[in-house]
C-alpha positions as a Markdown table, in Angstrom:
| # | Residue | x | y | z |
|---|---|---|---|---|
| 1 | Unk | 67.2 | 97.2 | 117.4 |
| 2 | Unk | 66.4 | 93.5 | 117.7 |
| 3 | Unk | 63.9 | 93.5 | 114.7 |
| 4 | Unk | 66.9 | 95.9 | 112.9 |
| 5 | Unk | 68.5 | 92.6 | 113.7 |
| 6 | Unk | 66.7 | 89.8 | 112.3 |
| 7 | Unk | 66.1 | 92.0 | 109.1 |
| 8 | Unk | 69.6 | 93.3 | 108.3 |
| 9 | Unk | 72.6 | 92.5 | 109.6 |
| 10 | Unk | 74.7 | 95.0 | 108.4 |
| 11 | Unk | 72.0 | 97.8 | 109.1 |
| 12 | Unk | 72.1 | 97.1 | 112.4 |
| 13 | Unk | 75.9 | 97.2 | 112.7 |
| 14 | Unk | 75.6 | 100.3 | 111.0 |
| 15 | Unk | 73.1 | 102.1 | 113.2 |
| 16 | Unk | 75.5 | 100.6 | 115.8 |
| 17 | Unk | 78.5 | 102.7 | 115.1 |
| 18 | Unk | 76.6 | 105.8 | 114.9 |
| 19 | Unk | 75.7 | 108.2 | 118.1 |
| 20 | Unk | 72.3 | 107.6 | 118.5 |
| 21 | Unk | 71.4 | 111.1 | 119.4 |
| 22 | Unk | 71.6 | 111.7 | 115.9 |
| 23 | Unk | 69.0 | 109.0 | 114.7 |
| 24 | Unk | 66.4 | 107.8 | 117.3 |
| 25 | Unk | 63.4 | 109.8 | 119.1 |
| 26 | Unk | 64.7 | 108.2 | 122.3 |
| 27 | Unk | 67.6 | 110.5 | 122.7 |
| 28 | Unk | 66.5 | 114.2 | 120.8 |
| 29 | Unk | 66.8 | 116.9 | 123.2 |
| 30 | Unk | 63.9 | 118.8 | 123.5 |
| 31 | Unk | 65.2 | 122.2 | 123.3 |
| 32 | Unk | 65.1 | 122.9 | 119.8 |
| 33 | Unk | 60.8 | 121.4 | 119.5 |
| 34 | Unk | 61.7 | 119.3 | 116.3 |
| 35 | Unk | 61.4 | 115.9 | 116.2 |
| 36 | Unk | 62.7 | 115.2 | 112.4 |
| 37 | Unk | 65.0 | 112.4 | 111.5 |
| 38 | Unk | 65.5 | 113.3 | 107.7 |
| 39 | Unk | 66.7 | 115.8 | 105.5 |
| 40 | Unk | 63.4 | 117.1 | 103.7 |
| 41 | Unk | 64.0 | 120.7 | 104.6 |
| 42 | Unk | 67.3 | 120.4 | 101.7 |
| 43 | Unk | 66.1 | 117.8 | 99.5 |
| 44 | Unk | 63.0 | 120.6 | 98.8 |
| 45 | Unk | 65.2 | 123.1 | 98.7 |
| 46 | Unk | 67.7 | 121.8 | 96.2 |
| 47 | Unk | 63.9 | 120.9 | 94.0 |
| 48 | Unk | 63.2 | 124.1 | 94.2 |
| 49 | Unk | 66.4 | 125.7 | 92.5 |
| 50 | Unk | 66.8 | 122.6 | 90.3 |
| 51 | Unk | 66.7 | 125.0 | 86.9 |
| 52 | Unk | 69.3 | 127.5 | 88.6 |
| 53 | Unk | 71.4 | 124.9 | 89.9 |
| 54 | Unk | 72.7 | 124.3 | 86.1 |
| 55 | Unk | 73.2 | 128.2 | 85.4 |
| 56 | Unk | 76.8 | 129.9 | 85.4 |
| 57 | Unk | 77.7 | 130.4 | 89.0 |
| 58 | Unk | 77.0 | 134.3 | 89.2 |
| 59 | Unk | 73.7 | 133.8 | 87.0 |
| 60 | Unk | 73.0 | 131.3 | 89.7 |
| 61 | Unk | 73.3 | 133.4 | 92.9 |
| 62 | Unk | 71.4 | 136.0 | 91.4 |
| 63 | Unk | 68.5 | 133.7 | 90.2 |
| 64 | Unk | 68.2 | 132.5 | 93.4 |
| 65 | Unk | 68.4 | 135.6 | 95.3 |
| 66 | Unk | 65.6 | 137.4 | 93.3 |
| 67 | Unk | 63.6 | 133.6 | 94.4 |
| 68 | Unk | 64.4 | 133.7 | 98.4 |
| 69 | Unk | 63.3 | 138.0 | 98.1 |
| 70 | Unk | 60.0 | 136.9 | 97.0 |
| 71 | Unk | 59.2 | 134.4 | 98.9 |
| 72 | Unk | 60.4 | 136.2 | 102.2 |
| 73 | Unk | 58.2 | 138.9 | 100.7 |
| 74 | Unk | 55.1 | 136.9 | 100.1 |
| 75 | Unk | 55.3 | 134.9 | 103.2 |
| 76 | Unk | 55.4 | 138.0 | 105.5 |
| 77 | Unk | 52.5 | 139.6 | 103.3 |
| 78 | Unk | 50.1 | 136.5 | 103.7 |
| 79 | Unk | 50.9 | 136.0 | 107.4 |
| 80 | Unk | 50.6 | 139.7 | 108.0 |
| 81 | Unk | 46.9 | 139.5 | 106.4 |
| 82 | Unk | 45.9 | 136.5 | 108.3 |
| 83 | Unk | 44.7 | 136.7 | 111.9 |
| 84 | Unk | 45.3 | 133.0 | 113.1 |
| 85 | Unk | 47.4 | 132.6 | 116.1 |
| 86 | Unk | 49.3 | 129.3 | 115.1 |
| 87 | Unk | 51.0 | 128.8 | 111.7 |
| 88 | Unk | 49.3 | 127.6 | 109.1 |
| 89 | Unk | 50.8 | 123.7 | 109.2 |
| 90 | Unk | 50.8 | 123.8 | 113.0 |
| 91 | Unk | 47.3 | 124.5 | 113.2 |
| 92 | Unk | 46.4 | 121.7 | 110.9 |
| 93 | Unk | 48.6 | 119.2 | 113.2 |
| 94 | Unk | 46.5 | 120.1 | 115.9 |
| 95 | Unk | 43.4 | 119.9 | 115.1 |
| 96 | Unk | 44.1 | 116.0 | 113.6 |
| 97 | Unk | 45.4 | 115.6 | 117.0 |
| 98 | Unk | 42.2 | 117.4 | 119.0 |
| 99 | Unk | 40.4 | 114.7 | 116.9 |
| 100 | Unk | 42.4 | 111.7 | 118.2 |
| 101 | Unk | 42.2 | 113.4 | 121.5 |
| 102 | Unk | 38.0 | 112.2 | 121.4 |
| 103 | Unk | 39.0 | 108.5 | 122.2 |
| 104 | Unk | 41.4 | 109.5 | 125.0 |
| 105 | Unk | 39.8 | 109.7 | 128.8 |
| 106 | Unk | 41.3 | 112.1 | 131.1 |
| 107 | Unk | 41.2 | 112.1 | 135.2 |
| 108 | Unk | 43.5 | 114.7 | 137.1 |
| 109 | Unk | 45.5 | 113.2 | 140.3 |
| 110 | Unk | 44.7 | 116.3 | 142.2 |
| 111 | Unk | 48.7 | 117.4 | 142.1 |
| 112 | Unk | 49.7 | 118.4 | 138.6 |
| 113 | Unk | 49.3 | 115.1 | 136.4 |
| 114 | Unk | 46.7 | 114.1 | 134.4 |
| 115 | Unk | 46.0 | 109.9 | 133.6 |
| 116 | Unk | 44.9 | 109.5 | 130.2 |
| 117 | Unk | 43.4 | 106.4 | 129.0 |
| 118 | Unk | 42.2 | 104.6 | 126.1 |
| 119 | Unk | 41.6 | 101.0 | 126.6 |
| 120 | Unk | 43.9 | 99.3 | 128.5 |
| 121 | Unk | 46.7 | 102.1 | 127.8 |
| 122 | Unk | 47.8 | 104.8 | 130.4 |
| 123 | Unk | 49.7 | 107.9 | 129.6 |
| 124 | Unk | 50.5 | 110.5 | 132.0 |
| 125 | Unk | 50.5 | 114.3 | 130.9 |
| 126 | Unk | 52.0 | 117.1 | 133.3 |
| 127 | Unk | 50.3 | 120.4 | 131.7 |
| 128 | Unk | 52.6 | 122.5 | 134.1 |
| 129 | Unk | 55.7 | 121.4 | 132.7 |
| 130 | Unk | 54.2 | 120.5 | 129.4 |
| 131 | Unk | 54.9 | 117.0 | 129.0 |
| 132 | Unk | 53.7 | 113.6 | 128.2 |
| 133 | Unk | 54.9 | 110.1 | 128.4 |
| 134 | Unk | 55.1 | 109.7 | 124.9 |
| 135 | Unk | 57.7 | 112.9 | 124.3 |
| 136 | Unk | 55.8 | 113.8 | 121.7 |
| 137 | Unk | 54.4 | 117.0 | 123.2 |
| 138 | Unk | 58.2 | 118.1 | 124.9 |
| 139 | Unk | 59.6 | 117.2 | 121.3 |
| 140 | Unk | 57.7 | 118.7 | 118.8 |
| 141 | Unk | 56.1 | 121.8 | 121.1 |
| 142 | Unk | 53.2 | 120.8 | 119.7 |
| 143 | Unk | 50.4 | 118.8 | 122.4 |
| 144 | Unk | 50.0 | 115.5 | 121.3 |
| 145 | Unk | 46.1 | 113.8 | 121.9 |
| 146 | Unk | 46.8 | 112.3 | 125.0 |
| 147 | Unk | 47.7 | 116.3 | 126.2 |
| 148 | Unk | 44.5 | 117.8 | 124.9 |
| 149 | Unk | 42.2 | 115.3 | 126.7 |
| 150 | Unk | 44.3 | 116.6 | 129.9 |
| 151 | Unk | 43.9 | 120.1 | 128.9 |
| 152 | Unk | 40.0 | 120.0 | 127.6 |
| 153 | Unk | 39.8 | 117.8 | 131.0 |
| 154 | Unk | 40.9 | 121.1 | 132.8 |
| 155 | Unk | 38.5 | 123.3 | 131.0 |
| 156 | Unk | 41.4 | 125.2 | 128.9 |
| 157 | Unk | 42.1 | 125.7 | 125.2 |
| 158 | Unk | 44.6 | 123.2 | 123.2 |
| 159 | Unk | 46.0 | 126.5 | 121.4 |
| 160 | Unk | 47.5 | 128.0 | 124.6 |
| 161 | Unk | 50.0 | 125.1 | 125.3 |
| 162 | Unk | 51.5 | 125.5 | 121.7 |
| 163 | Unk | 55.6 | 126.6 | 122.0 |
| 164 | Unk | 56.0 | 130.1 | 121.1 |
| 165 | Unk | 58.3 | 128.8 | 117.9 |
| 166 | Unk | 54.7 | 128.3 | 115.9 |
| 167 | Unk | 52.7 | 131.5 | 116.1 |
| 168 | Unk | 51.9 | 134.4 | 114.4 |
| 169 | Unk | 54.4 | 136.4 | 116.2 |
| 170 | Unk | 57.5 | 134.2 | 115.9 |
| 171 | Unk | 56.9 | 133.6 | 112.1 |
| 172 | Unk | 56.3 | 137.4 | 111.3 |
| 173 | Unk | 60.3 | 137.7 | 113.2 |
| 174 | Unk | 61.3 | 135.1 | 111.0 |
| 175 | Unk | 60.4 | 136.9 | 107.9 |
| 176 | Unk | 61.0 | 140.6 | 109.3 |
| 177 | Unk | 64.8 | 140.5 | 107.9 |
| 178 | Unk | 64.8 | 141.7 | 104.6 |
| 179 | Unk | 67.2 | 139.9 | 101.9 |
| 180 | Unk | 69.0 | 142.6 | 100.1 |
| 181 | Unk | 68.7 | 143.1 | 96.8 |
| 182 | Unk | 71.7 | 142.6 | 94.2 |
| 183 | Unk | 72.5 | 144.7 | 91.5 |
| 184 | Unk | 72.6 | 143.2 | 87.8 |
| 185 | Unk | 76.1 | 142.3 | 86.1 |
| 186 | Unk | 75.8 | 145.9 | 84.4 |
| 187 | Unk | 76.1 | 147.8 | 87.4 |
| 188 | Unk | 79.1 | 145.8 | 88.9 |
| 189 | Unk | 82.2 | 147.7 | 89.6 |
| 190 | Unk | 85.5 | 146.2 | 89.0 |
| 191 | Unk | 88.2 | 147.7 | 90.8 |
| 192 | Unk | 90.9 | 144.9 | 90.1 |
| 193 | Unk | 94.0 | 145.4 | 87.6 |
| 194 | Unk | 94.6 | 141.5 | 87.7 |
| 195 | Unk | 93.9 | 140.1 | 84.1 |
| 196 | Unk | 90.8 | 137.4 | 84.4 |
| 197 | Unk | 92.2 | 134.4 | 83.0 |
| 198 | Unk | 89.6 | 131.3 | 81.5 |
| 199 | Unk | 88.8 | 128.7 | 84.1 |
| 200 | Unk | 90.2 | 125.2 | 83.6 |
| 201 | Unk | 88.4 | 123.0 | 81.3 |
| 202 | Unk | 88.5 | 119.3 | 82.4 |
| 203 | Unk | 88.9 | 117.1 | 79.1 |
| 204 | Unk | 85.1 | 115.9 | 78.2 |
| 205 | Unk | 84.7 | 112.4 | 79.0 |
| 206 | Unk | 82.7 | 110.4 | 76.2 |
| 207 | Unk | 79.5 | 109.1 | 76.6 |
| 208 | Unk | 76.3 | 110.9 | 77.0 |
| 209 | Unk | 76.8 | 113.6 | 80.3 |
| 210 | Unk | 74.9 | 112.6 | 83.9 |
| 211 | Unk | 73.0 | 114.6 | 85.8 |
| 212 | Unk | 73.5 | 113.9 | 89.6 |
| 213 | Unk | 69.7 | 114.5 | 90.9 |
């Protein structure tokens, strides 16, 4: 917060106001095994319906139905046909940590805790209640490089200390509800007497129209 400081006043007053659970690492709980501070997961999602986000509205919800049934589909399908134990992205995190993990030294205490040290640096790991100094293990559910040295160091496999929330098993549940399908506007029924009046037009403003990415 100091360097916030000396960079930007008014950044730092803002970041003041706000609850700092909801911005900083220091506070995140550890329950949920996510340790994002931005908004990715609906910035891609609004890129990936950018054409349908400009289509009538009922066009729209249809466009975008047919999208999420395939892709529920596909991901299930590939999954189903692979035989790795970990997600595909969660496997890739851990191996780029197993390789960090070769410049980390490990001693065990002979209780439950594990020193890990690189240099002049000294982390301590606890592989029964799977966490690290760091928090990035408890946080993400994920053992950071520090944690595999303390778990090759005890003569057991990085893969087993993963949280449930990234393998096979888990993914295939997320992906087991199917999405069902809608029927085109052809087959709607309409069971209303109430006359469908126009919807208001707002007057068109001059100028070449803006689209609000």
């Amino acid at each position: 917060m100091n360097t916030i400081a000396k960079n930007s006043r008014p950044a730092y007053d803002q970041l003041r106001n706000l609850d700092a659970k909801s911005w900083t690492k220091a506070y995140f709980t550890t329950t949920s095994k996510a340790d994002n501070v931005e908004n990715n997961m609906s910035e891609c999602f609004n890129a990936w319906i950018i054409s349908e986000r400009y289509m009538p509205v009922l066009t729209m919800i249809q466009e975008i139905t047919f999208k999420l049934v395939t892709r529920i589909k596909n991901k299930r399908e590939k999954m189903l046909n692979s035989d790795q134990i970990l997600c595909p992205k969660i496997k890739k995190k851990l191996d780029f940590y197993v390789t960090e993990a070769r410049n980390w030294n490990a001693t065990w205490d002979g209780a439950g805790t594990y020193a890990v040290k690189y240099g002049v640096r000294v982390v301590t790991v606890d592989l029964v209640n799977k966490t690290c100094a760091c928090r990035v293990f408890q946080l993400t559910g994920i053992p950071c490089a520090h944690a595999i040295a303390a778990i090759h160091n005890s003569r057991q496999q990085a893969i087993n200390f993963v949280s449930d929330y990234f393998k096979r098993d888990m993914y295939l549940r997320s992906y087991s509800q199917p999405l069902e399908a809608i029927k085109g506007e052809e087959f709607w029924e309409f069971e209303t007497t109430d006359p469908l009046l126009p919807p208001d037009i707002p007057k068109k403003l001059r100028g070449r129209p803006k689209k609000l990415r």
